[in-house]
VEXVOKOL-291670 format. One record per residue: x, y, z of N, C-alpha, C, O in turn; residue number from 1. Coordinates in nm, 3 decimals. Layout:
BEGIN
+---------+---------+---------+---------+---------+---------+---------+---------+---------+---------+---------+---------+------+
|      nu |      nv |      nw |     cau |     cav |     caw |      cu |      cv |      cw |      ou |      ov |      ow | milo |
+---------+---------+---------+---------+---------+---------+---------+---------+---------+---------+---------+---------+------+
|       X |       Y |       Z |       X |       Y |       Z |       X |       Y |       Z |       X |       Y |       Z |  NUM |
...
+---------+---------+---------+---------+---------+---------+---------+---------+---------+---------+---------+---------+------+
This chain:
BEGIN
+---------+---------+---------+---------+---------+---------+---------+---------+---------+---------+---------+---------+------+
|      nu |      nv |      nw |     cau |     cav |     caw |      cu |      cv |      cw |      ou |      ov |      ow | milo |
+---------+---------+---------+---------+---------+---------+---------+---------+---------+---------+---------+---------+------+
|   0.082 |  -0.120 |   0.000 |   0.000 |   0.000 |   0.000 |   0.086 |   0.126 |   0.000 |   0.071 |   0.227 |  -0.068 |    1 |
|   0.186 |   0.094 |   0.098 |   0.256 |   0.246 |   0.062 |   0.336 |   0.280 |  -0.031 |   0.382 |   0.395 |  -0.037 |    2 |
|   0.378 |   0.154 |  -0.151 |   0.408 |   0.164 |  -0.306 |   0.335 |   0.234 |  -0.334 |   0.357 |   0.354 |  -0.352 |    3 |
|   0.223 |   0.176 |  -0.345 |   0.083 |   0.295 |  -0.440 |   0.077 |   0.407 |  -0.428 |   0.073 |   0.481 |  -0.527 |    4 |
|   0.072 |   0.467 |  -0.260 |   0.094 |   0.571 |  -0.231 |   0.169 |   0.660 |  -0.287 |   0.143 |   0.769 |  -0.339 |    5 |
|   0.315 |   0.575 |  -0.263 |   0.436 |   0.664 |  -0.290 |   0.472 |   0.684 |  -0.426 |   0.541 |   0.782 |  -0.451 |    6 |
|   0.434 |   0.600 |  -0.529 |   0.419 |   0.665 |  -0.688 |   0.308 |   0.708 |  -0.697 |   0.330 |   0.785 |  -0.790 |    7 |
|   0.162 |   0.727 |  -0.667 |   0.125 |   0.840 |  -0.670 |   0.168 |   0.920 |  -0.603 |   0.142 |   0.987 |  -0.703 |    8 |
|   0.209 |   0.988 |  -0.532 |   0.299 |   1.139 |  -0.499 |   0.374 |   1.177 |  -0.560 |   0.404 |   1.297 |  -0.556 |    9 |
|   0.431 |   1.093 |  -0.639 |   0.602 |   1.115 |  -0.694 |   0.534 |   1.136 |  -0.841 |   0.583 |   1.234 |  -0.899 |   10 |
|   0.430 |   1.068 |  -0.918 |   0.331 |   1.087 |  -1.033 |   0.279 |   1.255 |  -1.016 |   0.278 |   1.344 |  -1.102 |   11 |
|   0.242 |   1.258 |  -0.893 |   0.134 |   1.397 |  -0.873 |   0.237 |   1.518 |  -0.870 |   0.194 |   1.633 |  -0.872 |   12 |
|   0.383 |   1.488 |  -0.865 |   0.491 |   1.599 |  -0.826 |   0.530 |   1.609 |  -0.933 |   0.549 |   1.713 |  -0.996 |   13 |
|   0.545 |   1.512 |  -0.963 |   0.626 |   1.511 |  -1.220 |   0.543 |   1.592 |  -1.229 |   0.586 |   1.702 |  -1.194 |   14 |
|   0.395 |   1.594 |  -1.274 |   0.271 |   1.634 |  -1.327 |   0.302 |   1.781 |  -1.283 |   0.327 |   1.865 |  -1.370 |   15 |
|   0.300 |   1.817 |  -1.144 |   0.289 |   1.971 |  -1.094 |   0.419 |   2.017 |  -1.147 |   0.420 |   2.125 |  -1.207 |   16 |
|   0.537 |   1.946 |  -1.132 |   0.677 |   2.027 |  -1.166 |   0.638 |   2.053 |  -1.351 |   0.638 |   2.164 |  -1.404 |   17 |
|   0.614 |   1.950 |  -1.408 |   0.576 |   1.964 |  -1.570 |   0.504 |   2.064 |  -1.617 |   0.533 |   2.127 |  -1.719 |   18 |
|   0.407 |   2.085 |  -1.546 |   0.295 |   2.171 |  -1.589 |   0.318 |   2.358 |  -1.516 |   0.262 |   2.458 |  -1.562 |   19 |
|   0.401 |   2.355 |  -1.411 |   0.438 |   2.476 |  -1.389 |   0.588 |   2.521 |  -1.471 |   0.614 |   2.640 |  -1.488 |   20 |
|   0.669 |   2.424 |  -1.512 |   0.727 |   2.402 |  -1.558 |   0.696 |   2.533 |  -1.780 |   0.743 |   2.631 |  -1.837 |   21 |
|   0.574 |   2.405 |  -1.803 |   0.498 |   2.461 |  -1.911 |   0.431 |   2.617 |  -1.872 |   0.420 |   2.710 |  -1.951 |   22 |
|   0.411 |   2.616 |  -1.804 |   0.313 |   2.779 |  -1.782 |   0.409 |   2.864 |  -1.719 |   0.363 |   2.967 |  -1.672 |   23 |
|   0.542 |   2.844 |  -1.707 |   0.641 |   2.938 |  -1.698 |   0.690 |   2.977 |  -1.840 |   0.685 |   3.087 |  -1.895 |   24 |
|   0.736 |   2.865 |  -1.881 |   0.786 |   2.926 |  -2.040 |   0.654 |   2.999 |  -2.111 |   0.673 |   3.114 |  -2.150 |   25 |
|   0.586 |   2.969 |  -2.122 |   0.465 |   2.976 |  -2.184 |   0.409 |   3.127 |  -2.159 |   0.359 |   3.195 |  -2.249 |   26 |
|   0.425 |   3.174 |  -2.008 |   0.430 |   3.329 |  -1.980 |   0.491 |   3.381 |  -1.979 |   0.480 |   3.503 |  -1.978 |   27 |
|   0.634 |   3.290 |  -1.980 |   0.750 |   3.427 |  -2.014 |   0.752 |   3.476 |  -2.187 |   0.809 |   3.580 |  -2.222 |   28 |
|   0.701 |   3.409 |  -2.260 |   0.733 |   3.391 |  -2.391 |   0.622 |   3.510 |  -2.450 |   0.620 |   3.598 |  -2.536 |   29 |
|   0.524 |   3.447 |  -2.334 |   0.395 |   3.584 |  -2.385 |   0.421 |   3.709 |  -2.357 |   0.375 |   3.783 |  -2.444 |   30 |
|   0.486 |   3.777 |  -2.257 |   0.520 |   3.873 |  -2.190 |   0.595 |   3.929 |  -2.270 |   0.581 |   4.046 |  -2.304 |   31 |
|   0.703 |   3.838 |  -2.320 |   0.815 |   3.897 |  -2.432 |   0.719 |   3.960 |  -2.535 |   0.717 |   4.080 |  -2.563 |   32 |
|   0.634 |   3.858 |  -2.594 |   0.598 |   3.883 |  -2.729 |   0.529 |   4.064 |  -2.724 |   0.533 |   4.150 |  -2.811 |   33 |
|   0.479 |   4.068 |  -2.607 |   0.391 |   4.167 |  -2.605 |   0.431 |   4.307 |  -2.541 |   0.350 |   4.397 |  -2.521 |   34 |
|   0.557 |   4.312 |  -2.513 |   0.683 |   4.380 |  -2.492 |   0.740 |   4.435 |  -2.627 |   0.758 |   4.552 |  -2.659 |   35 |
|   0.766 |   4.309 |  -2.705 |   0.812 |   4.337 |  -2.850 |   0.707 |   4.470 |  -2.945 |   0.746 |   4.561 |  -3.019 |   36 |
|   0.568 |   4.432 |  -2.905 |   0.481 |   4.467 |  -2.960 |   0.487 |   4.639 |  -2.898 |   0.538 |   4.738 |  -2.952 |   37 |
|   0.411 |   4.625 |  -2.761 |   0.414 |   4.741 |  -2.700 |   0.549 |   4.858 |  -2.765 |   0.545 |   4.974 |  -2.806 |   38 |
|   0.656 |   4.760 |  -2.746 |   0.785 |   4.904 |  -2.763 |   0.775 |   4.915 |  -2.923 |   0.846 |   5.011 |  -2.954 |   39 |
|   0.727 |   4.868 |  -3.021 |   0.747 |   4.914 |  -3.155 |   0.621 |   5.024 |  -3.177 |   0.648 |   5.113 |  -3.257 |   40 |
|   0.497 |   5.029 |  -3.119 |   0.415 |   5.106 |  -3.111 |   0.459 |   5.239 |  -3.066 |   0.430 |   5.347 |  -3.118 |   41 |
|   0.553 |   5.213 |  -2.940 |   0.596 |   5.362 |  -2.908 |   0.661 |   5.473 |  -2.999 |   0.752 |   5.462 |  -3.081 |   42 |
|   0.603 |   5.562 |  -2.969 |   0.701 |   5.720 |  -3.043 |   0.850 |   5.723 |  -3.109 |   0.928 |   5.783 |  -3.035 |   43 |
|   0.887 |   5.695 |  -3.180 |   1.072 |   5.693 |  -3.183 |   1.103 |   5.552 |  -3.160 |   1.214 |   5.507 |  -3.130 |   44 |
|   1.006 |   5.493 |  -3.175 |   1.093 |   5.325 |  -3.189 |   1.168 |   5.295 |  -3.343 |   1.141 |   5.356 |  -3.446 |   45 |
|   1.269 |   5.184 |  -3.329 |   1.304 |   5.206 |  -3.416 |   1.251 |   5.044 |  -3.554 |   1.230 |   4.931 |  -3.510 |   46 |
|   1.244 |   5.067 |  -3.664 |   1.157 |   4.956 |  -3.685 |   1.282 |   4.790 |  -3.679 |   1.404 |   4.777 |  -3.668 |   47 |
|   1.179 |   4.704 |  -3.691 |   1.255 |   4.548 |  -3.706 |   1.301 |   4.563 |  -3.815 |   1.280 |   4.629 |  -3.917 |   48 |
|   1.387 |   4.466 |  -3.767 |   1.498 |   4.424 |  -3.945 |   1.495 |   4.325 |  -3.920 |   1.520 |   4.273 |  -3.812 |   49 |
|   1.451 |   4.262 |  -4.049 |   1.390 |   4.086 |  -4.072 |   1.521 |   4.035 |  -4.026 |   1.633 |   4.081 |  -4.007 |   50 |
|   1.461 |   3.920 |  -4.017 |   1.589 |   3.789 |  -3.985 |   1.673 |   3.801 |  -4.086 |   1.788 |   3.834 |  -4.056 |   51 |
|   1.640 |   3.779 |  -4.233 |   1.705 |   3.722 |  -4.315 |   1.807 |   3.831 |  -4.314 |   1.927 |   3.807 |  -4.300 |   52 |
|   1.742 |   3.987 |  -4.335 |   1.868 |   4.123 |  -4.356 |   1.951 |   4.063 |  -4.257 |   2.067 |   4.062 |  -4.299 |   53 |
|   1.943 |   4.018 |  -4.153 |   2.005 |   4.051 |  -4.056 |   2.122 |   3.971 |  -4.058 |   2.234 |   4.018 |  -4.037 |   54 |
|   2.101 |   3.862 |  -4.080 |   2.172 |   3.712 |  -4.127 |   2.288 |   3.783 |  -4.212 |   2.406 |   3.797 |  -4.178 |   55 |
|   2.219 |   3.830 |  -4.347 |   2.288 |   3.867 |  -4.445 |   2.404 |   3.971 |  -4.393 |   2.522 |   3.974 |  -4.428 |   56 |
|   2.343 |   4.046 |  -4.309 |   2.498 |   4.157 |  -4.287 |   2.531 |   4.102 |  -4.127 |   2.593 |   4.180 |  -4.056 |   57 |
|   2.502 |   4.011 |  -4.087 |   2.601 |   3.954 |  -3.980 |   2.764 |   3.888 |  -4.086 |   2.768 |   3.839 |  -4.199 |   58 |
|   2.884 |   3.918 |  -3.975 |   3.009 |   3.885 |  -4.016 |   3.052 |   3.762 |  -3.967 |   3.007 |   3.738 |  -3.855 |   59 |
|   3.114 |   3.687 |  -4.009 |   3.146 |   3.551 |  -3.936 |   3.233 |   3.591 |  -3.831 |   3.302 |   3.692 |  -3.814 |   60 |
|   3.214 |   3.489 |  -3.765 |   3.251 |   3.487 |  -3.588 |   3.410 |   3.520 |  -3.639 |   3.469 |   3.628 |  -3.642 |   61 |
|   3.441 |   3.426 |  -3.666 |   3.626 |   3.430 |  -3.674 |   3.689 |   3.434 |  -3.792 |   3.688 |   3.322 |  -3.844 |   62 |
|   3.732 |   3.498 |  -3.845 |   3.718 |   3.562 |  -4.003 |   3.869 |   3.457 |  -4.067 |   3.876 |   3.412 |  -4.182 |   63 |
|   3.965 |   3.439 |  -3.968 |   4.107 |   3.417 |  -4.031 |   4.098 |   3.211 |  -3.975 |   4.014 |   3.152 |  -3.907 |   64 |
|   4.231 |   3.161 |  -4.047 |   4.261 |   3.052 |  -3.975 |   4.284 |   3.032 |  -3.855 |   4.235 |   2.937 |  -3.793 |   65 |
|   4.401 |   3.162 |  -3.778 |   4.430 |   3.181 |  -3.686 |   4.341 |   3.158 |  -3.573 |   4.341 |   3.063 |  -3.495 |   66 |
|   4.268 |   3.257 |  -3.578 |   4.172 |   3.317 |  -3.512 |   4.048 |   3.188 |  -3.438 |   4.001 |   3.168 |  -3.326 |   67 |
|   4.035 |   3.121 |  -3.582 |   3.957 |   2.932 |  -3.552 |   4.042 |   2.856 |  -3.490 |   4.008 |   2.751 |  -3.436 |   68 |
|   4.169 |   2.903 |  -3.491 |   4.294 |   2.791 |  -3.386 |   4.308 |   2.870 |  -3.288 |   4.392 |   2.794 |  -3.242 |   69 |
|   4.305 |   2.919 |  -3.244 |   4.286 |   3.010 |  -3.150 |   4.194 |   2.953 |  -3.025 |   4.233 |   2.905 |  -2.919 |   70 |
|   4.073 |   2.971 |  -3.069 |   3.949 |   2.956 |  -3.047 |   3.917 |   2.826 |  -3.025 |   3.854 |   2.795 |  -2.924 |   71 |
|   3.951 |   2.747 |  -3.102 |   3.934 |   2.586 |  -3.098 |   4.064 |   2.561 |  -2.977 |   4.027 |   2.481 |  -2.891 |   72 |
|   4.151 |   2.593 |  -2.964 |   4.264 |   2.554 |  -2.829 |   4.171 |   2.635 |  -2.703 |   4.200 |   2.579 |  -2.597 |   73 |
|   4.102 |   2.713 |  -2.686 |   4.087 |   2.774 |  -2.569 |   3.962 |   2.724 |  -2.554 |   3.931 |   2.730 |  -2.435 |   74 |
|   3.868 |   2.674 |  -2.628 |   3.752 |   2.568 |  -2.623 |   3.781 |   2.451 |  -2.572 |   3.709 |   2.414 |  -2.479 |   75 |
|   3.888 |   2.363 |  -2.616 |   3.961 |   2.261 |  -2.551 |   3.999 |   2.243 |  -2.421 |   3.982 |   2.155 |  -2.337 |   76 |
|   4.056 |   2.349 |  -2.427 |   4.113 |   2.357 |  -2.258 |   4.018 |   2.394 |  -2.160 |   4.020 |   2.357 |  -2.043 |   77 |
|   3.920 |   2.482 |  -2.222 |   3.815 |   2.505 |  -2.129 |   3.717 |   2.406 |  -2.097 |   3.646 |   2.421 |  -1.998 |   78 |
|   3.705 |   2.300 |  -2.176 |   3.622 |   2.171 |  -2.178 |   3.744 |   2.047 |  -2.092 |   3.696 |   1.953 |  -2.029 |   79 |
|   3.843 |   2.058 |  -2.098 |   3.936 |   2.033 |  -1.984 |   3.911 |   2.033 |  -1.874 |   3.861 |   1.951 |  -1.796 |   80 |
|   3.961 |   2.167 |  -1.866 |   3.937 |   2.259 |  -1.697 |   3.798 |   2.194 |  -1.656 |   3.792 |   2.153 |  -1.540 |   81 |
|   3.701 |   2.180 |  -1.723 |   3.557 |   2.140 |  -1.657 |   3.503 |   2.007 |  -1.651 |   3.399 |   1.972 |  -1.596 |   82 |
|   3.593 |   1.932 |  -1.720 |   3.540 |   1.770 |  -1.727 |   3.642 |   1.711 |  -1.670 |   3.613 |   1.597 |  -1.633 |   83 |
|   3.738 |   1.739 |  -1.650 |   3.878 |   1.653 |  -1.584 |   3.828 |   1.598 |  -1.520 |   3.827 |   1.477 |  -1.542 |   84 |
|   3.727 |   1.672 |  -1.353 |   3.727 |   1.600 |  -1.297 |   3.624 |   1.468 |  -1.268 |   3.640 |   1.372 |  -1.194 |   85 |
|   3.502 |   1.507 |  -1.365 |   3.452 |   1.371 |  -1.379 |   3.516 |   1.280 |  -1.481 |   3.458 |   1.175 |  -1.507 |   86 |
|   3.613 |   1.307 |  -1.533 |   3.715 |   1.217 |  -1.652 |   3.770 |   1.113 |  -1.531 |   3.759 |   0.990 |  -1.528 |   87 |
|   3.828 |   1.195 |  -1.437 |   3.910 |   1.114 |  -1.343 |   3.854 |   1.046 |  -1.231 |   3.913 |   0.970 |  -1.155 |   88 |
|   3.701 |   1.090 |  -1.229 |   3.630 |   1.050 |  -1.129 |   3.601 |   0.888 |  -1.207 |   3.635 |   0.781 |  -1.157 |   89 |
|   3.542 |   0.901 |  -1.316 |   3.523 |   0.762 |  -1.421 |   3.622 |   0.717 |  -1.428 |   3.611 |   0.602 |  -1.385 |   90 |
|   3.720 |   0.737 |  -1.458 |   3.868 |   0.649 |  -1.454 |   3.932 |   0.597 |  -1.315 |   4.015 |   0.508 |  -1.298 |   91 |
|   3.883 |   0.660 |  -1.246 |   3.899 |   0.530 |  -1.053 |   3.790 |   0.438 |  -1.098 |   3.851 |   0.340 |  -1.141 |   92 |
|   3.662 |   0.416 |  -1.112 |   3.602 |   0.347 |  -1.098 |   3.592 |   0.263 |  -1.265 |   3.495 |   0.198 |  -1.304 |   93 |
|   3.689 |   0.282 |  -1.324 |   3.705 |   0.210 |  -1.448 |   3.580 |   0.159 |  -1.590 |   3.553 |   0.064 |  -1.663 |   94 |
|   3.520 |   0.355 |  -1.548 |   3.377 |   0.320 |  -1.635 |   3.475 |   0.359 |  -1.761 |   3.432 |   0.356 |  -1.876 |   95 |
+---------+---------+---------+---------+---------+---------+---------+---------+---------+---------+---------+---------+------+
């Protein structure tokens, strides 16, 4: 009996964490949208520029070879610095 119990509670807590979970994103997303809206209505706003313009005159991140070796060594090491220690934590226990 107190199986039953105890997955229903643990069922009834998924469900509440899921669903507040959903109606958080869900109001933050609305709030934005209508933010977006509100400030283009205002006086002196300035207008949107589509995705695509925008795409089009964005510059690539790292323009040279260098610059991608660069970038790719300090990505490395920084994925280092932060996994070592579960690298070494898995390697005592020989997963």
């Amino acid at each position: 009996m107190t199986t039953l119990l105890r997955q229903a509670r643990r069922s009834g807590f998924s469900a509440g964490v899921a669903s507040a979970a959903v109606l958080y994103v869900s109001t933050k997303t609305y709030f934005w949208r209508v933010f977006e809206e509100t400030a283009e209505q205002l006086p002196g706003a300035e207008p949107r520029v589509a995705a695509s313009a925008a795409a089009e005159a964005s510059e690539p991140l790292f323009s040279g070879a260098a610059e991608r070796a660069w970038a790719a060594r300090r990505w490395n090491e920084a994925v280092d610095v932060v996994f070592k220690p579960a690298v070494e934590a898995l390697a005592r226990r020989n997963l």
